[in-house]
C-alpha positions in Angstrom: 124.8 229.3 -17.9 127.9 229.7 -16.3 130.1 226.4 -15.8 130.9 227.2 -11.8 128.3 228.9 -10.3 129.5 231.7 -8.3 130.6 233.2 -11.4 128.6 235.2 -13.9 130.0 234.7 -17.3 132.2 237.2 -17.8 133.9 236.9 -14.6 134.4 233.3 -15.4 136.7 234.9 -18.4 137.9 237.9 -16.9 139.0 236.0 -13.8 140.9 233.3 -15.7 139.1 230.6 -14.2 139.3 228.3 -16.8 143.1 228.8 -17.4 143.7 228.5 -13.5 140.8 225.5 -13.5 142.1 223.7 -17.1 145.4 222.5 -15.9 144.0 220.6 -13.0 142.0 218.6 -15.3 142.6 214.8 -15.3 139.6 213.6 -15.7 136.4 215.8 -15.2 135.7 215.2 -11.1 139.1 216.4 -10.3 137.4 220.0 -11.0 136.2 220.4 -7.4 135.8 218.4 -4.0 133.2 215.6 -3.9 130.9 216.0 -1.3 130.0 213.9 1.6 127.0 213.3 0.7 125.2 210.5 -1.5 123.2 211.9 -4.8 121.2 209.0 -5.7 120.4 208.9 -9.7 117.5 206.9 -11.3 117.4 206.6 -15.4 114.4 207.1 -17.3 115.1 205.5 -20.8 117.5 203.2 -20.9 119.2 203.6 -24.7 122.5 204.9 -25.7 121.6 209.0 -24.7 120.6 207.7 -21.5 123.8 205.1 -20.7 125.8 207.9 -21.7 123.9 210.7 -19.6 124.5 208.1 -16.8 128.3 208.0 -16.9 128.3 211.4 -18.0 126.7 212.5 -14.2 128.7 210.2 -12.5 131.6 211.4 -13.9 130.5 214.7 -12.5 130.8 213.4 -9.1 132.7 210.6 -7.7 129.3 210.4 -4.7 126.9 210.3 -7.2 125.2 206.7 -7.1 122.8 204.9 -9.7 120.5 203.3 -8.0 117.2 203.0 -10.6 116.3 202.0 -14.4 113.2 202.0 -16.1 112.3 201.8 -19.4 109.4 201.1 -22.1 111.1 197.7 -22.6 112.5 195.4 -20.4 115.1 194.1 -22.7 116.7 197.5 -22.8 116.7 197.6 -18.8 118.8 194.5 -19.3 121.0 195.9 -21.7 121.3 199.0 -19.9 122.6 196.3 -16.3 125.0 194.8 -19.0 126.3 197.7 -20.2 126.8 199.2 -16.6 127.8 195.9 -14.9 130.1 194.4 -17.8 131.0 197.0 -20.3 131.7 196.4 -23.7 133.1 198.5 -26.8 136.3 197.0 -28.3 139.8 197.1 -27.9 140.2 200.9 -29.8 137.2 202.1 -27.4 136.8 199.9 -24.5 133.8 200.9 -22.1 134.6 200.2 -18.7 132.1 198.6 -15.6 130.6 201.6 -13.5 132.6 201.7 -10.8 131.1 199.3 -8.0 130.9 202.0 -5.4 128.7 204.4 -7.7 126.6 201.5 -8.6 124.0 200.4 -6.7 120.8 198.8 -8.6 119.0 195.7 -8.3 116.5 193.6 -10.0 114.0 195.1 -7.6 114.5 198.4 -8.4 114.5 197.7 -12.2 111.4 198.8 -13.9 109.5 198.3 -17.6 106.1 199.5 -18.7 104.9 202.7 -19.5 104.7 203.1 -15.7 108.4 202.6 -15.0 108.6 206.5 -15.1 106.8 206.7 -11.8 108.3 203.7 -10.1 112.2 205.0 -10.6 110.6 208.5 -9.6 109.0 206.3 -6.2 112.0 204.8 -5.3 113.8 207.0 -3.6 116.2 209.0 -5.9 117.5 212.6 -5.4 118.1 213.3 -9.0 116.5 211.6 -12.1 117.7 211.6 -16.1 115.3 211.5 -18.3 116.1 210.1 -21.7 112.9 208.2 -23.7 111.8 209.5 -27.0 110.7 213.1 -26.3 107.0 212.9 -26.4 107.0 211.5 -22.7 109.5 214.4 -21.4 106.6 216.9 -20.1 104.6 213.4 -18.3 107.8 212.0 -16.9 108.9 216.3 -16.1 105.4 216.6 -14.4 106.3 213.5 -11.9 109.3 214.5 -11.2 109.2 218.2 -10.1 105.8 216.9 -8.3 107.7 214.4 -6.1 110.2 216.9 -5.1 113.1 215.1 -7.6 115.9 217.1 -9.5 115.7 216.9 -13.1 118.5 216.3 -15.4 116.1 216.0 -19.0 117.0 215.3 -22.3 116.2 217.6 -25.5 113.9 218.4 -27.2 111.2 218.4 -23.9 108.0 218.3 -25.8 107.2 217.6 -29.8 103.9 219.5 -29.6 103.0 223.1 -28.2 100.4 222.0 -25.3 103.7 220.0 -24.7 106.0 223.0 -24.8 103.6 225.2 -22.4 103.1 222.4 -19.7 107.1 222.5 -19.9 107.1 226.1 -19.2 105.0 225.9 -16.1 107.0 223.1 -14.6 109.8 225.0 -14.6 108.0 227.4 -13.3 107.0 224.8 -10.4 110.7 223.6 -10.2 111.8 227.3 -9.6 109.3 227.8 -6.6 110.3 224.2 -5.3 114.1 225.1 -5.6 114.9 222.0 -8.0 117.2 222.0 -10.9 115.9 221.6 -13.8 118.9 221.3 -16.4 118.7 220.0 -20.3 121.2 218.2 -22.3 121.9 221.6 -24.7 125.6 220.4 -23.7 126.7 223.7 -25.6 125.3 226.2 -23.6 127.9 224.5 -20.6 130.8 224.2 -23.3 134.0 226.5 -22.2 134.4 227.5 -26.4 130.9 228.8 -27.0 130.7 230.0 -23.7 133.9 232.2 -24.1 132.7 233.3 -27.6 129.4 233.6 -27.0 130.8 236.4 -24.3 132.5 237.9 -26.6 129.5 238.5 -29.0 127.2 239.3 -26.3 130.2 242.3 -25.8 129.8 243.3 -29.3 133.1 242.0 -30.7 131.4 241.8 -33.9 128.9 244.9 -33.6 125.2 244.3 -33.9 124.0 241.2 -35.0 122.5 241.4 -38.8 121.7 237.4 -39.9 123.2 234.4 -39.4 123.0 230.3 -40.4 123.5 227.2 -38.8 122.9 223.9 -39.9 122.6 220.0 -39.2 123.6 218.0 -41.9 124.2 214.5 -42.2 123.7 210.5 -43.4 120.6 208.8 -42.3 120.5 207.1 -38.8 119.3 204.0 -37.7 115.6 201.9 -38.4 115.2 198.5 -36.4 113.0 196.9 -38.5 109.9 195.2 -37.6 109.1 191.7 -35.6 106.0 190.0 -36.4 105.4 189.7 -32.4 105.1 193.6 -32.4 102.5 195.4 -32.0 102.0 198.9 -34.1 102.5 200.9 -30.8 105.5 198.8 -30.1 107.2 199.0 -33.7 106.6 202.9 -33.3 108.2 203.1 -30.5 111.2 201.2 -31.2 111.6 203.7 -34.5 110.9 206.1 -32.2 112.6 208.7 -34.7 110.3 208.4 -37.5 107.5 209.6 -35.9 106.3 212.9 -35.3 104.3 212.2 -32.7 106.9 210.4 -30.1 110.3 212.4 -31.7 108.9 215.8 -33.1 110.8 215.1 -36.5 114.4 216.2 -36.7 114.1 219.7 -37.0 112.8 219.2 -33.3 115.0 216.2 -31.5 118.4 216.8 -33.3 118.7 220.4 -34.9 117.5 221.9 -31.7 120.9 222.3 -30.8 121.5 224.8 -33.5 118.4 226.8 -32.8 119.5 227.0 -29.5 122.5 228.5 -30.2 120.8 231.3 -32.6 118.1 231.5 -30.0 121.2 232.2 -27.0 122.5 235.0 -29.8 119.8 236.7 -30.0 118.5 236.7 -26.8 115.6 235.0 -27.3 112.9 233.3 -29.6 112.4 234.6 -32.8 109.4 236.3 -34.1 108.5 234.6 -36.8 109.2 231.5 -39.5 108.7 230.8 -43.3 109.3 227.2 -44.1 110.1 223.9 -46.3 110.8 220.6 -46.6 110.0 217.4 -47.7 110.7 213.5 -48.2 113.2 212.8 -51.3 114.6 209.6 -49.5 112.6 208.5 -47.0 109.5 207.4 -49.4 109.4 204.1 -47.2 106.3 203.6 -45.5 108.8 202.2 -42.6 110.0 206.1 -42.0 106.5 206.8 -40.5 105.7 210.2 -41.5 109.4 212.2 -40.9 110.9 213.9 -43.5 114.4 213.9 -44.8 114.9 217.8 -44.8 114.0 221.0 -43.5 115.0 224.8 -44.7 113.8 227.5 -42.6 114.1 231.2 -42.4 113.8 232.3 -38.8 112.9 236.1 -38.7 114.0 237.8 -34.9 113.0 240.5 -33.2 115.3 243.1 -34.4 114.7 242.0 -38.1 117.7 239.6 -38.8 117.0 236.7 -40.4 118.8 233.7 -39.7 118.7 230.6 -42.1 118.2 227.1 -40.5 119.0 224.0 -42.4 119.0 220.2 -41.7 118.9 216.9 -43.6 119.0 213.2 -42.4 119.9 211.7 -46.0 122.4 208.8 -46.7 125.4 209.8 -49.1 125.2 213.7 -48.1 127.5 216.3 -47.3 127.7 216.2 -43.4 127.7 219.7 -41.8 126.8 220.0 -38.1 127.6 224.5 -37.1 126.5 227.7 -36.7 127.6 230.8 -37.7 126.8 234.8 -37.2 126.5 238.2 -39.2 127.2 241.4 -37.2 128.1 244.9 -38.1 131.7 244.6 -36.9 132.3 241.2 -38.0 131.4 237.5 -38.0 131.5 234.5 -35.8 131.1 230.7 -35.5 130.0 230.2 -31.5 132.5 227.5 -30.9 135.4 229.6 -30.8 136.2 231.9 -33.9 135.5 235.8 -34.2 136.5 237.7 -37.6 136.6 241.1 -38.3 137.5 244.1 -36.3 138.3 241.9 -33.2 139.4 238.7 -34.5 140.0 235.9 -32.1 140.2 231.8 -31.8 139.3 230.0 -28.5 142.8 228.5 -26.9 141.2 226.8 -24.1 141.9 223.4 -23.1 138.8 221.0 -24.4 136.3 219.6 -21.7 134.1 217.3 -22.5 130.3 219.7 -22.5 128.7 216.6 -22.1 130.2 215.6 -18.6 130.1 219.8 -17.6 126.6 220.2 -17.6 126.6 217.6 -15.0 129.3 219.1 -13.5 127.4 222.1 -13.2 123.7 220.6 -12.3 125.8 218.4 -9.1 127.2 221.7 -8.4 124.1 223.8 -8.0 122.3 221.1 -6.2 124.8 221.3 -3.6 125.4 224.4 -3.5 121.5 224.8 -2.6 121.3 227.0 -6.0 120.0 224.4 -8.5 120.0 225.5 -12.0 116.9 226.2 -14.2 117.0 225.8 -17.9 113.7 225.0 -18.2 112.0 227.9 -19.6 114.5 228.3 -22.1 114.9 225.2 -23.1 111.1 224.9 -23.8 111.3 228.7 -25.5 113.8 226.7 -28.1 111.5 223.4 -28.2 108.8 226.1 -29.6 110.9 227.7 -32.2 112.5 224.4 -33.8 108.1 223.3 -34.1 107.7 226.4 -35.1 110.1 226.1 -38.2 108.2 222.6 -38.2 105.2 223.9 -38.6 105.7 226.5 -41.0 107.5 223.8 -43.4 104.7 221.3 -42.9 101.6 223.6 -43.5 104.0 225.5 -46.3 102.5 228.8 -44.2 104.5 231.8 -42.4 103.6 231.6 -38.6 104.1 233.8 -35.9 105.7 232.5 -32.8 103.5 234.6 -30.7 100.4 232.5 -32.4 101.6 229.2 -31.9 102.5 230.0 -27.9 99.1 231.9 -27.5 96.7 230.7 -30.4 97.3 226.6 -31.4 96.1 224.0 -30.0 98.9 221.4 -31.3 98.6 218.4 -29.2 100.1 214.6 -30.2 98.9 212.7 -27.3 98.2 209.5 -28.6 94.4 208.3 -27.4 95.9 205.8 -25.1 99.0 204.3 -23.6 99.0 200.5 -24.6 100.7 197.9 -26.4 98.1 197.8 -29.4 97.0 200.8 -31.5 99.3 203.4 -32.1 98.8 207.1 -33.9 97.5 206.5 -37.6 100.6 207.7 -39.8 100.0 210.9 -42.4 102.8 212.2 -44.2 102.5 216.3 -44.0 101.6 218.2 -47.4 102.3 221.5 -47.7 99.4 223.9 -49.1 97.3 220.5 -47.4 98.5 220.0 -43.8 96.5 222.2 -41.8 97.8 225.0 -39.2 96.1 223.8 -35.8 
């Protein structure tokens, strides 16, 4: 997606937009004009993604308003108002109070319970952020577009493929309703992969033959268990560990990767062969994730692109991507080698704040942006590489859109039961 609408993405270059828009950069709303007009923002999901989405839009916008918080919890609501009200961080990264003008929630329009996605949806918001563990993104989607509300969602926006398909008609619905619909792939709004990804699209470095990309890093954080907890509740609160409410982290973290092969090639790919496993995580506490993933993503014009990611303490961290072509190589965030070599100049922008920048944009431009589709396109190919590695099977992507019948809706919404927990075994899982 272009960063300014009104410009396709190689007029954004060609014009010099970003060298005559860069310099006017203080902070990210001096990039255009607010508007007269009141946006008012309600949070879904009230952890750190979701604080951060919040100042991230209102940074967007100096008229953007929060005005709603819901959550699973009600002690994260409450930590969420702190946060918001007080600030915190320390003295080498303070976090400032939300500016009082672009803050306007109270206690009664402060939600918990797994109903406090409808109730922030009910209260009279323009635009809503969703940001709970990724199991609930097609529900929470589904209210949304129904109630006429712009959607700013996080990724991944299913963990299952009935998941991924519902996605794929709401956007559908949000098209024909003329709501955005935009996804926290912060790269595909970042001015370095944008510019490069230009380039490649141009054929800088020829015909695209293979490529790589990779998440790599230390383990991430468990919060234990309380003996007050119910199993439902201690899943949720580990919300990572389990496939069912996160997708594993092929799925909710190296998503962003795929993504990026996915924007490279033009699409999904057509096939994957995959493996993984549990070397660290033999804890019955890690639910049934695994520590590592390895998957060779076939596309349609026969490249094959290898996909690799690993949650495991004391590791090499690598977080990139990187292409083959016939003229050269790339890595999408601003480097081309070869016949036409070239390094991305531009002055940094934070992507996280731009695709806010560009979802306030298109909503009052009366053009909102769409990344649904997409977005649930690259949902489907990071469970496909899942899926593959789990059953230890080569599966079609054309199967598991058409063919499975993968669904991880828990039997009910309650604080009691939650999913019984099975670690995957290739050669044993089956392919559903």
């Amino acid at each position: 997606m272009p960063p300014f609408p009104g410009y396709s993405r190689r007029q954004f270059i060609k014009t010099g937009a970003v060298a005559s828009l860069l310099p006017l950069v203080g902070s990210v709303p001096n990039l255009f004009a607010a508007g007269s007009d009141r946006i008012r923002v309600g949070l879904v999901g009230c952890g750190g993604r979701g604080i951060g989405a919040v100042r991230n839009c209102l940074a967007a916008d100096p008229s953007v308003q929060l005005v709603a918080l819901g959550d699973a919890f009600a002690d994260r609501v409450e930590a969420a108002m702190n946060n918001f009200t007080k600030g915190g961080g320390n003295s080498n990264n303070p976090i400032a109070p939300l500016p009082t003008d672009q803050f306007a929630v109270t206690q009664e329009r402060c939600f918990s319970g797994f109903d406090a996605y409808q109730q922030v949806i009910d209260s009279g918001i323009d635009l809503v952020l969703l940001a709970t563990p990724p199991h609930f993104r097609p529900r929470h989607l589904q209210a949304a577009i129904d109630a006429g509300v712009h959607v700013f969602a996080e990724k991944p926006v299913a963990v299952d493929v009935v998941g991924c398909r519902q996605v794929m008609q709401i956007a559908d619905l949000a098209a024909a309703k003329k709501l955005a619909f935009v996804t926290g792939t912060q790269r595909r709004h970042s001015l370095d992969y944008l510019e490069t990804m230009a380039r490649i699209k141009d054929g800088a470095i020829g015909e695209l033959t293979g490529g790589s990309c990779y998440w790599l890093q230390e383990g991430l954080w468990h919060r234990g268990r309380q003996p007050e907890w119910s199993e439902m509740e201690y899943q949720m609160r580990n919300w990572l560990y389990f496939t069912w409410l996160s997708g594993d982290h092929i799925v909710e973290q190296h998503l962003h990767n795929i993504d990026i092969m996915n924007w490279a090639f033009g699409g999904p790919p057509v096939k994957a062969l995959g493996l993984g496993g549990r070397q660290s995580r033999t804890d019955p506490k890690y639910g049934d994730a695994w520590d590592h993933f390895s998957v060779e993503f076939e596309y349609a014009n026969g490249a094959r692109v290898q996909s690799h990611c690993r949650q495991i303490v004391g590791t090499t961290h690598r977080v990139s991507e990187h292409l083959v072509g016939t003229k050269g190589t790339a890595d999408p965030s601003g480097t081309i080698r070869g016949e036409s070599p070239w390094k991305y100049a531009g002055q940094p922008v934070n992507p996280y704040d731009l695709e806010h920048v560009d979802l306030i944009r298109s909503i009052r431009a009366g053009t909102p942006l769409n990344e649904g589709r997409r977005i649930a396109e690259t949902t489907l190919t990071a469970i496909l590489g899942r899926v593959s590695a789990y059953t230890g099977r080569e599966v079609k992507y054309s199967w598991l859109l058409e063919a499975s019948k993968q669904d991880l809706t828990p039997a009910a919404y309650a604080w009691g039961d939650a999913p019984a927990v099975k670690v995957p075994v290739p050669g044993v899982t089956p392919l559903v």
